[in-house]
C-alpha positions in Angstrom: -22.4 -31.3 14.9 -21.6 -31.1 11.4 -19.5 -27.8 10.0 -20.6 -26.4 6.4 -18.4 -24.9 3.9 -18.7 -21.6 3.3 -21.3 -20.8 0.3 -19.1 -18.5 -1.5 -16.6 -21.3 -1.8 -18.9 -23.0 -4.1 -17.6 -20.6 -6.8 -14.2 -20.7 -6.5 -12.3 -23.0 -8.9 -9.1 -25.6 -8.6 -6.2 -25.6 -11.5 -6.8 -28.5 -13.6 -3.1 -28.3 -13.9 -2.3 -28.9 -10.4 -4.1 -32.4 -10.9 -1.4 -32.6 -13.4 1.7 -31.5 -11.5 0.8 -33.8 -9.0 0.9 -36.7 -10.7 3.8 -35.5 -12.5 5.3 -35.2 -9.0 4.5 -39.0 -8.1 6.3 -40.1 -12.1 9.2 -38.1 -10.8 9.0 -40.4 -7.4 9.3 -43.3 -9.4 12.2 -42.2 -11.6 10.6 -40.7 -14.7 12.2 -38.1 -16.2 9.1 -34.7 -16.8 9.9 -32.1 -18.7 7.5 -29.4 -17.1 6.0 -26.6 -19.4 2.7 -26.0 -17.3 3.8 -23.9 -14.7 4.3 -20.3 -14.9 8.1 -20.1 -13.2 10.9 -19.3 -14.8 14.3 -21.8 -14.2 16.5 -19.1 -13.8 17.5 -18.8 -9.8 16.9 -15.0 -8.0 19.4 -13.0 -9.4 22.9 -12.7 -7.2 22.2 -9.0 -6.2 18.8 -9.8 -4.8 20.1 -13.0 -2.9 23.1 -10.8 -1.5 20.9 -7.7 -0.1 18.2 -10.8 1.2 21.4 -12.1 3.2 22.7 -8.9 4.3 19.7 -8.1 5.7 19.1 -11.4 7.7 22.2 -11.4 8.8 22.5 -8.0 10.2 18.9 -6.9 11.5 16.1 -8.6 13.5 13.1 -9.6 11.0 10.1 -7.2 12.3 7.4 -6.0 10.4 7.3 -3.1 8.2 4.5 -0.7 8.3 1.4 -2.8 6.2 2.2 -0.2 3.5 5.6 -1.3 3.0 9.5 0.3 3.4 9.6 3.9 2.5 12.8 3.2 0.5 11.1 0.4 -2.0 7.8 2.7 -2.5 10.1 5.5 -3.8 11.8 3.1 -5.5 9.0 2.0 -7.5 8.1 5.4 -7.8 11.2 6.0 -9.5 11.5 3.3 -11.7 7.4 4.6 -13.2 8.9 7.7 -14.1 12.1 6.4 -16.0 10.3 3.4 -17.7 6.7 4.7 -18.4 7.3 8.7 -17.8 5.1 8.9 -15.1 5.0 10.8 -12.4 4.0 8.7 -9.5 3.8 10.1 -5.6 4.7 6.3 -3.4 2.3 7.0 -1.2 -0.1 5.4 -3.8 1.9 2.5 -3.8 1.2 -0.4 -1.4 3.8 -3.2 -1.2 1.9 -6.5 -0.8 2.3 -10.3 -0.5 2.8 -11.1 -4.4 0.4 -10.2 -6.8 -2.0 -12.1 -5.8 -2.4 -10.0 -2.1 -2.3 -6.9 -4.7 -5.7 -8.4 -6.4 -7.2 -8.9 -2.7 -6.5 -5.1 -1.9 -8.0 -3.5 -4.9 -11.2 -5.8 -5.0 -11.6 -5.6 -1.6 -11.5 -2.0 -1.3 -13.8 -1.2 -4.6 -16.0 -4.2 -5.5 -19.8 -4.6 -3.6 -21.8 -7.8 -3.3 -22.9 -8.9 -6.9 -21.4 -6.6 -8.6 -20.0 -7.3 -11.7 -16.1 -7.3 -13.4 -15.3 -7.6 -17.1 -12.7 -10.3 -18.4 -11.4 -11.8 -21.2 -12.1 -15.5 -22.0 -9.8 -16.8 -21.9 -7.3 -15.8 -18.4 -6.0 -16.1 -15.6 -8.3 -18.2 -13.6 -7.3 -17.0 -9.6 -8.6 -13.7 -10.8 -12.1 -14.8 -11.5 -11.9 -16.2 -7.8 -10.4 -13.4 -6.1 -13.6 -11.5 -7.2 -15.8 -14.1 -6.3 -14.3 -14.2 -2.6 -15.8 -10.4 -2.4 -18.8 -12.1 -3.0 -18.9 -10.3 -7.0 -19.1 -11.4 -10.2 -17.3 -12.2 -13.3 -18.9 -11.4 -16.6 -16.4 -13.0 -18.8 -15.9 -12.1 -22.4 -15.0 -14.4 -25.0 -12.3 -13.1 -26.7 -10.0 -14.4 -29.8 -7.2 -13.7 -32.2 -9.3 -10.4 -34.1 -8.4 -8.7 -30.9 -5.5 -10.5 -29.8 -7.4 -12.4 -26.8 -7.9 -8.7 -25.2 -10.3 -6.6 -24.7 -11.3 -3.7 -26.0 -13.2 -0.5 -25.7 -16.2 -1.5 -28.1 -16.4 -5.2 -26.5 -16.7 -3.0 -23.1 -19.1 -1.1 -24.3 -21.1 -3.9 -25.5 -21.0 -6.4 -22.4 -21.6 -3.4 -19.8 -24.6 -4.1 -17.1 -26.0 -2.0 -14.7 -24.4 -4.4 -12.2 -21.4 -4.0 -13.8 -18.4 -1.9 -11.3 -15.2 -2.4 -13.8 -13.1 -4.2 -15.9 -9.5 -5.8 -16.2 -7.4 -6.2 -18.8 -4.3 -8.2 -18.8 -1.4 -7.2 -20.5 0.8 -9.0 -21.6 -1.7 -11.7 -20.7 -1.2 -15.4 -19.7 -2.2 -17.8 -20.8 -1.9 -16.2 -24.4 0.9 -13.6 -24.2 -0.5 -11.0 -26.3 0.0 -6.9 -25.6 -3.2 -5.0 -26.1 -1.9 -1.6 -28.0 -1.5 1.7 -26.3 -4.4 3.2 -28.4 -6.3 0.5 -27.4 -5.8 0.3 -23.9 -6.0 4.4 -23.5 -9.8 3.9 -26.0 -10.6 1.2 -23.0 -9.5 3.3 -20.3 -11.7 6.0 -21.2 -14.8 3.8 -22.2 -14.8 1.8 -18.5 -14.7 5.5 -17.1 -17.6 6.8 -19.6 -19.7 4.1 -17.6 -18.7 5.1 -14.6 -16.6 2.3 -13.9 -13.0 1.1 -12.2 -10.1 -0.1 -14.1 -8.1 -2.5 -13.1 -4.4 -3.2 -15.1 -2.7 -6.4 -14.5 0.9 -5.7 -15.5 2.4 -8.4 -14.0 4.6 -9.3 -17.0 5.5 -6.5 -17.8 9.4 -6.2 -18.7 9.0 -10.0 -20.5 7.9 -7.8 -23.6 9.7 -8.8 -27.1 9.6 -6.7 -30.1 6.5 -4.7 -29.1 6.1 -1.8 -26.4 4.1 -2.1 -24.2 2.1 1.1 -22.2 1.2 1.0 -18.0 -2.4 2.4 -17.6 -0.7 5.2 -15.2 0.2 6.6 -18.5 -3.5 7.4 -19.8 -4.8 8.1 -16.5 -4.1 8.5 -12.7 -7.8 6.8 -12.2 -6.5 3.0 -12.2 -5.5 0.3 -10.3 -2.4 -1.2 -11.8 -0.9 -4.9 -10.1 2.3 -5.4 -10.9 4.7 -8.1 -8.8 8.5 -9.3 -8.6 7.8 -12.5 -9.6 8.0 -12.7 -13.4 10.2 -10.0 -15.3 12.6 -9.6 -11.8 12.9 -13.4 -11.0 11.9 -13.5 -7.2 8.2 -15.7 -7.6 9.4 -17.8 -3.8 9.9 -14.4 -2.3 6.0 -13.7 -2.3 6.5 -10.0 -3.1 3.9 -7.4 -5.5 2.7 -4.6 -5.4 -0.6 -2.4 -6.2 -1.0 1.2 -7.3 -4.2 3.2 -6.5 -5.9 6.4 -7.1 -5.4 8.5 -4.7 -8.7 8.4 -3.3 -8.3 4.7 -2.2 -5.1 5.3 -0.4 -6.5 5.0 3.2 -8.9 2.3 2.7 -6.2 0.1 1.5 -3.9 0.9 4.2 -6.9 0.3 6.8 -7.4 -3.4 4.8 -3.6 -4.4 4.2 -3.2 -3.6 8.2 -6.3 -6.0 8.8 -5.2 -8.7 5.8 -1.7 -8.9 6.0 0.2 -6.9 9.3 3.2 -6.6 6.4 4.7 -8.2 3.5 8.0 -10.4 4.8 10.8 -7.9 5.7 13.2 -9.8 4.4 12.0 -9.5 0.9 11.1 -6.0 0.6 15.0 -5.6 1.8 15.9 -7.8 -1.2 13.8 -6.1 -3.5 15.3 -3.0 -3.0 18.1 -4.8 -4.8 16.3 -5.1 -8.1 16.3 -1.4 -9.6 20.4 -1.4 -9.6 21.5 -1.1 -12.9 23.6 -4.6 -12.7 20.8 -6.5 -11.6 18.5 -4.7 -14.3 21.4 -5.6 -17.2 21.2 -9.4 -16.2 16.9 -9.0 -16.2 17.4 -7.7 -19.6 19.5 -10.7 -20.6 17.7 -13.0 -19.5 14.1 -11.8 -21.6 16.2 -12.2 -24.6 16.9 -15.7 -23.9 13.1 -15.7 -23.0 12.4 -14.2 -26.9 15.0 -17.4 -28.5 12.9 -19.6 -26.1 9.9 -17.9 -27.6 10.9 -18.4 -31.2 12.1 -21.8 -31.1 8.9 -23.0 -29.1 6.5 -21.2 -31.8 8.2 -22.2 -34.9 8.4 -26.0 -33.7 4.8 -26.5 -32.6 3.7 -24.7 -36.0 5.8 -27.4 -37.5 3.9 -29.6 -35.8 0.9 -28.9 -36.7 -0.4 -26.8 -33.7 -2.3 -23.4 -34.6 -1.6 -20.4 -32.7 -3.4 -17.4 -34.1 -1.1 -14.9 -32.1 2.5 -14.9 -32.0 3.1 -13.7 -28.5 4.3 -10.8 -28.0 5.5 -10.8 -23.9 5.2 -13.1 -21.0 6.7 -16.9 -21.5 3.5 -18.8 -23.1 1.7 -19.6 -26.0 -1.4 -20.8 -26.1 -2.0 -23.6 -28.9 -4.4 -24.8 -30.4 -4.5 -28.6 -30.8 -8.1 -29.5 -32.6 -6.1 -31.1 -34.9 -5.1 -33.7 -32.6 -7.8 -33.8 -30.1 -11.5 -32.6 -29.1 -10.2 -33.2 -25.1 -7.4 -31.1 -24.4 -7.2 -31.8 -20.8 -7.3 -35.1 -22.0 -4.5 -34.6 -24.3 -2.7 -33.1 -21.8 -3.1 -36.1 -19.2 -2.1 -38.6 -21.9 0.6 -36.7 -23.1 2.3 -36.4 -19.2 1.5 -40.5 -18.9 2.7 -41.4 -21.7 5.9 -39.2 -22.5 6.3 -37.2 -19.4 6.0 -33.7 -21.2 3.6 -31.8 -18.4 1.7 -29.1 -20.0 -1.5 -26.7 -18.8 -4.9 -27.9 -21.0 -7.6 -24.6 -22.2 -10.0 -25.8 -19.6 -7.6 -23.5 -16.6 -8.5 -20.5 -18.6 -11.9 -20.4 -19.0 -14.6 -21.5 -21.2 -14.4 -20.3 -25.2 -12.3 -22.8 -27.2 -10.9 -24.5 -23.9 -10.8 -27.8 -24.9 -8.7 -27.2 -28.5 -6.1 -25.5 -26.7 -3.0 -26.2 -24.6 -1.1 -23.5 -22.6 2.9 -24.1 -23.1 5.0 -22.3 -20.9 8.6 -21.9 -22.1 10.2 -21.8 -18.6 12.3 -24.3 -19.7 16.0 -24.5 -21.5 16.0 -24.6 -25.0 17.4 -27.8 -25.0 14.9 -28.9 -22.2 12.2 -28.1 -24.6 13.8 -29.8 -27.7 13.6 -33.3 -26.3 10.3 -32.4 -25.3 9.1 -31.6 -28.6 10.7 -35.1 -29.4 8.3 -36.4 -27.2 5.2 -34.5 -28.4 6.1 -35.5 -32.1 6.5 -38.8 -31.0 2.8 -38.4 -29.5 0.7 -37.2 -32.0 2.6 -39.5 -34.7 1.2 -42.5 -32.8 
């Protein structure tokens, strides 16, 4: 008897860049030294005050589940930490604790999006959220987007690609793969269209706290209507600890519970006690350190591909990427990037991860990386292109 694939998973897309990394993995195997900007984790380690409440905890209690909602404690906790970063007043039982951000997406799709119904993005994104809608059996209608709105989008562009299949839209902000903010007039204007039409929102504030320079406004702060993602991987350092979270209106709150009990039972114990850790004001003083070295990162990474030759119509304004582009080297950026790993061992994400518009003139560099990692990379690169 032979088994078929489900249809759905027709849709659903691989990372280009994990072709990449694994061949990357294999040069390592045979002694080559890769300098790896593709991937979206930081180097830092988990800060000392989350690794010390994670061990307390082990140490001292069994490991059961939670309830699927998560601990009381880190739900008031986040509550807390909306009202003295954003202003907002924020009641925890709207917020659902969940197995990084990535179980936050499968919650707020799962509990609002119908068969063939339809979700706005920018082209380009992040690709996983294009196939977390698709898993719900929706669609994507993506939106090519560029540097005249700073890769986001925006209330008019909503207005303007809205169906009558269409159920809402997403904007991410700051958004990888380009790291640009969309402004708090804009993203209140976009708010306010989605819900003219009768839509949902959804806010991906995942980087949030990796902001340089700019500000940078949570949708809770235009409108209790939203569904904001938001995880402790990025800006708090914790991206093995499989830990997020998902805020919902208040009319959603017992249909996600219902699906998070069916999903996921509970996100692990042991991180939600560790997480806890992360609001202290030490551990929130070393977070803070460590986005300025993000911001020299930032600068030195910019100013040395512009040297180079690379065009990046945004400087980025959070998050730890820019998105280049590299037409003046190549028509292939995948390509580019493959050659560039073979021959050099500088891993790198091509355009082709993030969508369609302009893919293949632009590379995703991700400056997880030391300063000096990324110098000798940069050697590398120039010695690349000069060939």
């Amino acid at each position: 008897m032979k088994h078929h694939v489900a249809e759905r998973m027709r849709g659903i897309s691989s990372f280009y860049v994990m072709e990449l990394l694994q061949r990357a993995k294999q040069l390592e195997q045979q002694g080559r030294d890769i300098i790896h900007m593709e991937i979206g984790e930081p180097d830092f380690e988990t800060p000392q005050a989350i690794l010390d409440a994670g061990n307390l905890f082990m140490q001292g209690r069994e490991v059961k589940y939670t309830a699927a909602a998560g601990l009381p404690e880190l739900r008031q906790s986040i509550a807390d930490y909306y009202q003295a970063q954003y202003g907002v007043n924020l009641d925890p039982k709207r917020v659902f604790i969940t197995p990084g951000a990535s179980g936050a997406f499968l919650l707020a799709f799962g509990i609002s999006l119908n068969p063939d119904e339809q979700i706005l993005m920018a082209d380009p994104c992040y690709p996983c959220n294009d196939n977390f809608v698709q898993l719900f059996d929706g669609k994507t209608r993506f939106v090519n987007v560029g540097a005249e709105t700073a890769y986001q989008l925006n209330a008019e562009l909503i207005r303007q690609h809205w169906q009558p299949a269409s159920k809402g839209v997403l904007i991410a902000s700051p958004s990888n793969p380009t790291g640009t903010i969309i402004g708090n007039d804009a993203l209140r204007d976009a708010i306010q269209q989605t819900h003219a039409l009768g839509g949902c929102f959804y806010s991906d504030e995942i980087y949030h706290g990796l902001v340089y320079e700019e500000t940078v406004s949570s949708a809770l702060e235009f409108s209790d209507d939203v569904f904001v993602i938001n995880s402790f991987s990025k800006f708090f350092g914790m991206t093995g600890w499989r830990i997020g979270w998902l805020i919902v209106p208040e009319d959603f709150i017992d249909a996600v519970e219902k699906l998070a009990q069916n999903i996921f039972i509970s996100t692990p114990t042991h991180s939600q006690y560790a997480a806890l850790a992360s609001f202290s004001p030490d551990n929130m003083a070393e977070l803070y350190r460590r986005r300025d070295e993000f911001e020299k990162r930032r600068d030195f990474l910019y100013e040395n591909l512009l040297r180079l030759g690379f065009k990046i119509a945004c400087k980025p304004q959070g998050a730890f990427y820019i998105y280049a582009d590299c037409s003046a080297f190549t028509d292939d950026s995948f390509e580019f990037a493959r050659q560039l790993l073979e021959q050099e061992g500088v891993a790198v994400t091509p355009g082709k991860d993030f969508g369609q518009y302009l893919a293949n003139q632009h590379i995703r560099f991700a400056y997880t990386a030391s300063i000096d990692r990324m110098a000798a990379a940069l050697q590398r690169l120039e010695r690349f292109i000069c060939r």
